[in-house]
Every structure is written in structure tokens, then in C-alpha cells.
N, C-alpha and C positions, 0 to 999 in steps of 0.2 A: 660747094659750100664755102659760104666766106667765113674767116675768121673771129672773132671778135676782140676788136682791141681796144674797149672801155677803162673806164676808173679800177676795176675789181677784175683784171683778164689774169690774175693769179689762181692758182688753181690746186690742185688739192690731192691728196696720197689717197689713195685706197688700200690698209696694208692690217696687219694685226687684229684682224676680226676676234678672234681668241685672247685679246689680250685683256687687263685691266682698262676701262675709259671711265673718262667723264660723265655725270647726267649733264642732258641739255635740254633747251626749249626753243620751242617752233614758235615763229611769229609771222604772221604775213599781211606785209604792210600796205599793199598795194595790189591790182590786180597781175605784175607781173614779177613780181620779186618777193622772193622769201627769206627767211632769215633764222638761223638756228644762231642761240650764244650757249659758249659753257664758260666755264672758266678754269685756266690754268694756273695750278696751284706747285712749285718749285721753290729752287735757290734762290731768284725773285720776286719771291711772293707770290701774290693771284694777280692773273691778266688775264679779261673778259678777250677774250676770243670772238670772235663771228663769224660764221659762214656761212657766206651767201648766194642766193641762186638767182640769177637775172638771166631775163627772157633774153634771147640774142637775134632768133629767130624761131617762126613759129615751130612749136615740140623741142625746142633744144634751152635747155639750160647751160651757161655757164657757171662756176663753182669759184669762189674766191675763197680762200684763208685768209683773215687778218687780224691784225691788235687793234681791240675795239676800245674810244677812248670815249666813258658815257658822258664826260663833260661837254662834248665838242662834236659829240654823233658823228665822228668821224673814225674811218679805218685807215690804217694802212699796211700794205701787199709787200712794201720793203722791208721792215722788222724784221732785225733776227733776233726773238725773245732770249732763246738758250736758258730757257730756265730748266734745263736738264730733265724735261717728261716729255720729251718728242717722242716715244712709244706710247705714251698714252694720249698723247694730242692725237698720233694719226691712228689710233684706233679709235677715237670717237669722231674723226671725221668719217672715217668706214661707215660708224653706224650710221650717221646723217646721210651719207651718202641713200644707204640702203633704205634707213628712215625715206628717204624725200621720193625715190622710188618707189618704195610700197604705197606712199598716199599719192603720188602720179603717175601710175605705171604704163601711160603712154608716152614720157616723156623723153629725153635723152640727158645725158649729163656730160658737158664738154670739161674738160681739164685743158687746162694750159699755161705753160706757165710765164714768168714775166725777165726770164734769164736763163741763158744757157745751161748754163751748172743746176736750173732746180728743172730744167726739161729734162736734162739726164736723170737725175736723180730721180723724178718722178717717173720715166720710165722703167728704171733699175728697180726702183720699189713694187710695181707693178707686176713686172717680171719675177722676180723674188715670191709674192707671194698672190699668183694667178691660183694657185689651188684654195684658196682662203674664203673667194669671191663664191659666193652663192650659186648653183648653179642654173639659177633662172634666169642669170643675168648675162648677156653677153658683153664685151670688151672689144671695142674696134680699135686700130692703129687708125692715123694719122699721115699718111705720105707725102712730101713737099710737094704730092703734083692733084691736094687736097682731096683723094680718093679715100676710103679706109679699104681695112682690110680686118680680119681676124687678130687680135694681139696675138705676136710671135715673138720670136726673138732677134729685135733690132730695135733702132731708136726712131722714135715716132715725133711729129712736131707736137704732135696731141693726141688725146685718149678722149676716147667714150663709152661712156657706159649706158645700158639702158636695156631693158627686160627684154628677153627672148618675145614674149607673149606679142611685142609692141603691135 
């Protein structure tokens, strides 16, 4: 499997199912990209958010996170907002996640991220709360020699998620 290294190869926590989120809305603009916005509401005020799901290869979604500017329809994957509701960001990326799954549940959903420090990090998150995750869904690793495996306990170049049922 190859990678994919686009505009939006940023990628996205699955973490805090249980927690307080955002409502969001689904939009799909095209036959191969979807699009969920919410908005983040903080020390910064509200920042429309996006996350988006582009085809990469057939059944597999890629996931971005970013700050969505509606003047300019443009994203961007480098922002660090810090408007101090990153528990509630990455619990409503959870549900989108799981949202985008239940309405394709053949699909797959690649994470990955665009820096060292947010690959850890998303792995640690991941690991942190494996028990959170639904359990119809499985969760592959990522190995630099681009196999998966079962998520365990080690650091993956990428994550995927995607139904047992697939």
C-alpha cells in the first residue's frame, strides 16, 4: 500500500468517545471526498473546523484535521489553534470518524500525520484509549515496511481504522 502524501495527509485522533463534542454536518462535494465542519468554540473564539475524507485509493479514505477559512475555502493541517477545547475537538473527530464509517462501512480510514511529534502523539492517543473504540471496528498499525498489523503497543507510521464486517 502506498501512502498518501496530498494537500490534507494530516490526520486525526480517535480518542474521548465518552466525552462532551461538537454537533457537526456532513457535506459531500464530489464523488470522492467528504467533508464534515463543526466549530470550535474557546479562548479564541469559534474556529470552523473541517474534516475531510479524500479517496487515496480504492476503499481507503484518508482523514485530515484542519482550520477552515470560509472566506478563502481553504484549510490548513499546520495550525495550532490552542483554543484550549482539544478534548472536545478530538471527541467529535471520534464521532465523525465513526459517523463516516457507519454511512460506508466498506471503507477504510487512513490517519496520518504531517510531523513527527503529531505521529507520536496520535499513536499515544490511540493507545491511551483503544478501549473507547466501538468494538465492531478494528484498528490496524502501520509498519515502516507498509504491512499492518493489529494496533499494539508500539509506534506505527499510520493507523487505520475500518469495520470488522469490511
Amino acid at each position: 500500500m502506498e501512502l498518501y502524501k496530498g494537500k490534507y495527509y494530516f490526520c486525526n485522533k480517535i480518542v474521548f468517545m465518552n466525552r462532551a463534542y461538537y454537533s457537526f454536518t456532513f457535506t459531500e462535494p464530489n464523488e470522492q471526498d467528504y467533508y464534515y465542519f463543526f466549530t470550535s468554540i474557546g479562548k479564541k473564539g469559534e474556529v470552523l473546523k473541517l474534516t475531510a475524507f479524500q479517496l487515496v485509493h480504492e476503499g481507503l479514505y484518508n482523514v485530515a484535521l484542519v482550520d477552515f477559512d470560509a472566506q478563502t475555502q481553504d484549510g490548513d493541517d499546520t495550525v495550532v489553534t490552542n483554543n484550549q477545547d482539544m478534548s472536545k475537538v478530538l471527541a467529535t473527530v471520534a464521532r465523525i470518524l465513526f459517523d463516516f464509517l457507519t454511512r460506508f462501512p466498506t471503507v477504510s480510514i487512513l490517519i496520518e500525520a504531517n510531523s513527527e511529534t503529531k505521529r507520536k502523539l496520535y499513536n499515544r492517543l490511540i493507545r491511551n484509549n483503544l478501549q473507547d473504540i466501538p468494538k465492531e471496528y478494528e484498528v490496524l498499525g502501520v509498519l515502516h515496511t507498509e504491512e499492518t498489523e493489529p494496533f499494539a503497543h508500539q509506534d506505527y507510521i499510520a493507523i487505520i481504522i475500518q469495520s470488522k464486517t469490511k
